[in-house]
VEXDREN-2710 file (C-alpha; in Angstrom, 1 decimal):
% VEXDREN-2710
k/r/px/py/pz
1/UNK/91.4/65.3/104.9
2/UNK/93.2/66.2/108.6
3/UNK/91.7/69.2/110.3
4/UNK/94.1/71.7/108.8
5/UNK/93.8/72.6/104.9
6/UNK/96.8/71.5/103.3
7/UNK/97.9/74.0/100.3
8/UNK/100.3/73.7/97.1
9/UNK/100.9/77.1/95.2
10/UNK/102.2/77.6/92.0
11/UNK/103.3/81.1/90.8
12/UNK/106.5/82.2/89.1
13/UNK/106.3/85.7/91.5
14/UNK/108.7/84.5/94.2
15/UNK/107.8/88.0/95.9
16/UNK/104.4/87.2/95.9
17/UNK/104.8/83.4/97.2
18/UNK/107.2/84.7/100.0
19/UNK/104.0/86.7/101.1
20/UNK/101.7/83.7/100.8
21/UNK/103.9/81.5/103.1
22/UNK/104.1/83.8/105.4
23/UNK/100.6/84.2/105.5
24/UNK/98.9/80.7/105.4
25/UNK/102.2/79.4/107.7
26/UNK/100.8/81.6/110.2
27/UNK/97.4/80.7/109.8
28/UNK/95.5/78.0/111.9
29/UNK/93.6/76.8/109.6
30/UNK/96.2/76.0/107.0
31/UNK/99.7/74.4/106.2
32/UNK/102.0/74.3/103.5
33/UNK/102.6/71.3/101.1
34/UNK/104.9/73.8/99.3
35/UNK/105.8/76.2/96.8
36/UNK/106.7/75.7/93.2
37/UNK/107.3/79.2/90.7
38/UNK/107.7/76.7/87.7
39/UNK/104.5/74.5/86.2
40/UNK/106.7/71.9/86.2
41/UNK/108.0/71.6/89.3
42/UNK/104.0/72.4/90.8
43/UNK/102.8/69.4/89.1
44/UNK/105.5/66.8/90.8
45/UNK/104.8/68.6/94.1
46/UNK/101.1/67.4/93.8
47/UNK/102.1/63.8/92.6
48/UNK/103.9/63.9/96.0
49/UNK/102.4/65.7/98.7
50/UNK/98.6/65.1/97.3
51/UNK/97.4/68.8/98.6
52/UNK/94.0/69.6/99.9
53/UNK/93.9/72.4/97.6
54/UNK/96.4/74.2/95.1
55/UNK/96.4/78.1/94.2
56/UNK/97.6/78.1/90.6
57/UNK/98.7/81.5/88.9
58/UNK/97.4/81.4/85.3
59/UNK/100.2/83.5/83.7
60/UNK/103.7/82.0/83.6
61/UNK/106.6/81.6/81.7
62/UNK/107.0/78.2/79.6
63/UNK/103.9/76.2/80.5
64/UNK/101.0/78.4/82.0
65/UNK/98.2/77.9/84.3
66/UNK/96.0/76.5/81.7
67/UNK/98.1/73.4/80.8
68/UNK/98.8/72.7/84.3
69/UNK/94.5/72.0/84.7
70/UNK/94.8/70.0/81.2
71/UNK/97.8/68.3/82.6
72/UNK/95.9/67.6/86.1
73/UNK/92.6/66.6/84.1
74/UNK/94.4/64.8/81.6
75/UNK/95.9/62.2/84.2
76/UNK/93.5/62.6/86.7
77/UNK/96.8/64.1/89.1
78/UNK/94.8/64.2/92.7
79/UNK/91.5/64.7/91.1
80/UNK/89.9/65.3/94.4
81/UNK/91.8/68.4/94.6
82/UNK/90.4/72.0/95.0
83/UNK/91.9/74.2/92.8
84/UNK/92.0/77.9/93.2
85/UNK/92.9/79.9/90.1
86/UNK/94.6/83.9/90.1
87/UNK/94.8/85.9/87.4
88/UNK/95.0/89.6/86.5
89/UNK/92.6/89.3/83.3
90/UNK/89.0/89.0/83.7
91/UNK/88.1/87.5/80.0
92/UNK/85.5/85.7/79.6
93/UNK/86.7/82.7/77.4
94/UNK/89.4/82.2/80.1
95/UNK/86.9/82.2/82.9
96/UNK/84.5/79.5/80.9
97/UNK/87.7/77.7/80.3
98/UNK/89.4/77.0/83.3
99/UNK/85.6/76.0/84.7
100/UNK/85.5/73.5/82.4
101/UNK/89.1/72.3/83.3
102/UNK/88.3/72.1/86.8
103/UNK/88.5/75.2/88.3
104/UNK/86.7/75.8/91.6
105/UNK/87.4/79.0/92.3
106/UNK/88.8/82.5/89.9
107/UNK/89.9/85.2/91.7
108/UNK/91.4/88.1/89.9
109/UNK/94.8/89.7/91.4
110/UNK/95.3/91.5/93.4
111/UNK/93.0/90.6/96.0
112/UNK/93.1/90.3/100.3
113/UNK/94.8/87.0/101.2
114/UNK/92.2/87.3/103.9
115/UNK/89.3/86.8/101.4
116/UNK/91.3/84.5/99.6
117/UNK/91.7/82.0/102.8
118/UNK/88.1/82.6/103.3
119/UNK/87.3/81.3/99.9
120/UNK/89.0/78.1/100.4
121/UNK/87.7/77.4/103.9
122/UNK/84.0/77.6/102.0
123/UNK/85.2/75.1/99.4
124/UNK/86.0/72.7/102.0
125/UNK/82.5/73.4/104.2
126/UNK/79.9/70.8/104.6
127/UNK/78.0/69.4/101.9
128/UNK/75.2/71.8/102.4
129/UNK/77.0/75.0/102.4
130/UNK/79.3/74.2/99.4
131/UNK/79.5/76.0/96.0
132/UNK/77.9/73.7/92.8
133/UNK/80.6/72.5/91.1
134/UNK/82.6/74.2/88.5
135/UNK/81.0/77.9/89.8
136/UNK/83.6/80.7/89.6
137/UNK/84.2/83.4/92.4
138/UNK/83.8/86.6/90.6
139/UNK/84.5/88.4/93.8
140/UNK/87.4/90.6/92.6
141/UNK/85.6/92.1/90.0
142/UNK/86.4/94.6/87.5
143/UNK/85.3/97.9/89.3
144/UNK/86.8/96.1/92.7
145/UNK/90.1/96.1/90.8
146/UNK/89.7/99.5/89.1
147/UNK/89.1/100.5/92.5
148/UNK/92.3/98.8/94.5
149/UNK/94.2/100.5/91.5
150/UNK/93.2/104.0/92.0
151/UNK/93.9/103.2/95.9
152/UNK/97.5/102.2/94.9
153/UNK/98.3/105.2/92.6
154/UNK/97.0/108.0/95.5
155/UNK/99.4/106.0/97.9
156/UNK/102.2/106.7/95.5
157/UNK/101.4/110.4/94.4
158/UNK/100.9/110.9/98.3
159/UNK/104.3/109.1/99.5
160/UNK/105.9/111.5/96.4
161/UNK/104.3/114.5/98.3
162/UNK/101.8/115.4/95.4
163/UNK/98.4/117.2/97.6
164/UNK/95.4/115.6/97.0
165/UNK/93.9/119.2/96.7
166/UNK/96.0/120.3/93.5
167/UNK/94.4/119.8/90.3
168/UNK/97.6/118.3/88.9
169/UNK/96.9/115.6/91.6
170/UNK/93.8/114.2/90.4
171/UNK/94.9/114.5/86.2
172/UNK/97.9/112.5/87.3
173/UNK/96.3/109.7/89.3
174/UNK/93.5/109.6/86.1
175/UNK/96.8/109.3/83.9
176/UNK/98.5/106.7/85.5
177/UNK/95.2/104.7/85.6
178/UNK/94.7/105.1/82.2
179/UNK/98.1/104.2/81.2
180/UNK/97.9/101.6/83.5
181/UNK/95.4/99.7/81.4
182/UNK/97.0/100.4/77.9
183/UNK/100.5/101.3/77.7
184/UNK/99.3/102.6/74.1
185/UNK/98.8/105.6/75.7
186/UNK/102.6/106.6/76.5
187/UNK/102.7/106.4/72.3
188/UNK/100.2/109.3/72.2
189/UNK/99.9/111.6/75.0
190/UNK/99.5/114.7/73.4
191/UNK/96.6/113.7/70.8
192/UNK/95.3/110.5/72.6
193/UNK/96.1/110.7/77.2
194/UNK/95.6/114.3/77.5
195/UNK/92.7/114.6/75.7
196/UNK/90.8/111.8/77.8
197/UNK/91.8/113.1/81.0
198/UNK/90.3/116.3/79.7
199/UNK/87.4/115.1/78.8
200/UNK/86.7/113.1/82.0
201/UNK/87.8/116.2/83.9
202/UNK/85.5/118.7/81.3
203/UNK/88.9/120.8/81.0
204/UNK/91.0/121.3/78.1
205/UNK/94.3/119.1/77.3
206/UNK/96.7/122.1/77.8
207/UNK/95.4/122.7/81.0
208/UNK/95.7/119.2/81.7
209/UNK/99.6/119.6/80.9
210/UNK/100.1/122.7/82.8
211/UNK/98.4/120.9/85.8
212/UNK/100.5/117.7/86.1
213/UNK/103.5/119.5/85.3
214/UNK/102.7/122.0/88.7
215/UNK/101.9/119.0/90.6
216/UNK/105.5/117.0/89.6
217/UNK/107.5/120.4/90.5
218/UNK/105.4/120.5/94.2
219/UNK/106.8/117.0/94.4
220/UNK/110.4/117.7/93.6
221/UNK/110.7/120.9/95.4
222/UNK/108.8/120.0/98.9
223/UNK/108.4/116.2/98.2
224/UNK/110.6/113.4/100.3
225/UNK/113.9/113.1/98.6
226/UNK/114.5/109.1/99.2
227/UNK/111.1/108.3/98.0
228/UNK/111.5/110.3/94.9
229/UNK/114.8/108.8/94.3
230/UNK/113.6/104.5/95.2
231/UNK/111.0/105.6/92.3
232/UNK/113.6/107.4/89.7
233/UNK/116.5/106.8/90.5
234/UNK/119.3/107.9/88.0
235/UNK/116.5/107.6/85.0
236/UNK/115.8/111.4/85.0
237/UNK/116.8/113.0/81.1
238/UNK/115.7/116.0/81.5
239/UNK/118.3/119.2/81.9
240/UNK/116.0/120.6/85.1
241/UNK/116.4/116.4/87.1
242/UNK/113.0/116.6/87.3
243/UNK/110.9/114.3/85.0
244/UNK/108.8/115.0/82.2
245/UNK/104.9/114.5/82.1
246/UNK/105.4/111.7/80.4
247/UNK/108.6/110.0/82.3
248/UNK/106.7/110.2/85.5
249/UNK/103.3/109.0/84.1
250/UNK/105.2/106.0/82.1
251/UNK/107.5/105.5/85.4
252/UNK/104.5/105.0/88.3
253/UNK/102.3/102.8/85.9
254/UNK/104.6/100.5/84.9
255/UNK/106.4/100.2/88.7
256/UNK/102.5/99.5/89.5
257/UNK/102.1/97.0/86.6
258/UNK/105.0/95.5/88.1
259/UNK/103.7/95.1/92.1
260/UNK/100.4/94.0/90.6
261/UNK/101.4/91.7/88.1
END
């Protein structure tokens, strides 16, 4: 291997590969083989270029993550090969899988490309200081993630001019969080979201209502007009242009289910 760490990536976010180029071309320690978004076009890229190491996205359109490792294992493709899997799903079975296919590394999105550079440079340490074969980096754990998420929404609720002081502030960011991790709850906000944030808030649903529906008017009457409309746009039904409760709850969680995809 030369003294630099040749990389391959394969993920169908072209936003997100954009930002990984830009980072590891910049780096010293690295250089790029290239950059496929297609399964397909990753695994003829490492027929050719025979990279140090490949960051491989689990979730993509036609053939995923997982039958790219059965398709590397399968005809031993640059077996030598460190392999550094991404993923937004912590499961179990997927985790035990993609071991057993190879993986050296799991790291769950999103995550700091700075940790994420230092987890390769270990892989490719000397003998003594290297990881046993096969173990997987839990490092972006679940609470890490819940964490970064909650980080995300304040940013968001604080660039739409929402005070962090206001009730309505923190019932919104709990909202979004929870609607974050199962759009289920836009089908039942009333008998299902409210209540919850309630509950974690030991406060009633109504007041829950009345709170988020203060905070989104303090937004709209003293918030920043151009970031208010880059997150709504034209999308606004209601008769007053100001969302509802639920448009503005639906509307941040999925733009955030988007970024962090």
């Amino acid at each position: 291997m030369s003294e630099e760490i040749e990389l391959t990536v394969i993920d169908d976010d072209k936003e997100f590969c954009e930002l990984m180029e830009e980072f590891f071309s910049s780096h010293s320690k690295f250089s790029l083989a290239g950059i496929a978004n297609q399964a397909e076009d990753g695994l003829k890229l490492i027929e050719e270029k025979q990279p140090d190491a490949l960051i491989l996205d689990l979730v993509m359109p036609g053939q995923d993550g997982v039958e790219v490792l059965k398709k590397l294992k399968q005809d031993k493709i640059n077996p030598k090969m460190k392999i550094i899997v991404l993923t937004a799903f912590g499961q179990e079975k997927i985790i035990k899988q993609v071991s057993e296919l190879g993986a050296d590394y799991y790291i769950m999105k999103p995550f700091d490309l700075d940790k994420l550079a230092e987890r390769i440079t270990r892989l490719f340490a000397s003998e003594d200081e290297k990881s046993l074969p096969g173990e997987i980096d839990l490092e972006g754990s679940e609470k890490e993630k819940e964490q970064h998420i909650e980080v995300r929404i304040s940013k968001v609720l604080h660039k739409l001019g929402i005070p962090a002081h206001i009730k309505g502030y923190l019932y919104l960011r709990e909202a979004i969080k929870l609607v974050f991790e199962d759009i289920n709850m836009m089908g039942a906000v009333t008998k299902k979201l409210y209540p919850t944030v309630a509950e974690n808030f030991d406060t009633t649903p109504s007041r829950v209502e009345r709170a988020i529906r203060h905070a989104i008017d303090v937004a709209w009457d003293k918030g920043e007009q151009k970031v208010i409309r880059n997150y709504f746009g034209n999308t606004l039904t209601s008769s007053s242009g100001k969302p509802t409760n639920s448009q503005f709850i639906a509307k941040i969680a999925d733009r955030l289910r988007l970024e962090l995809k």
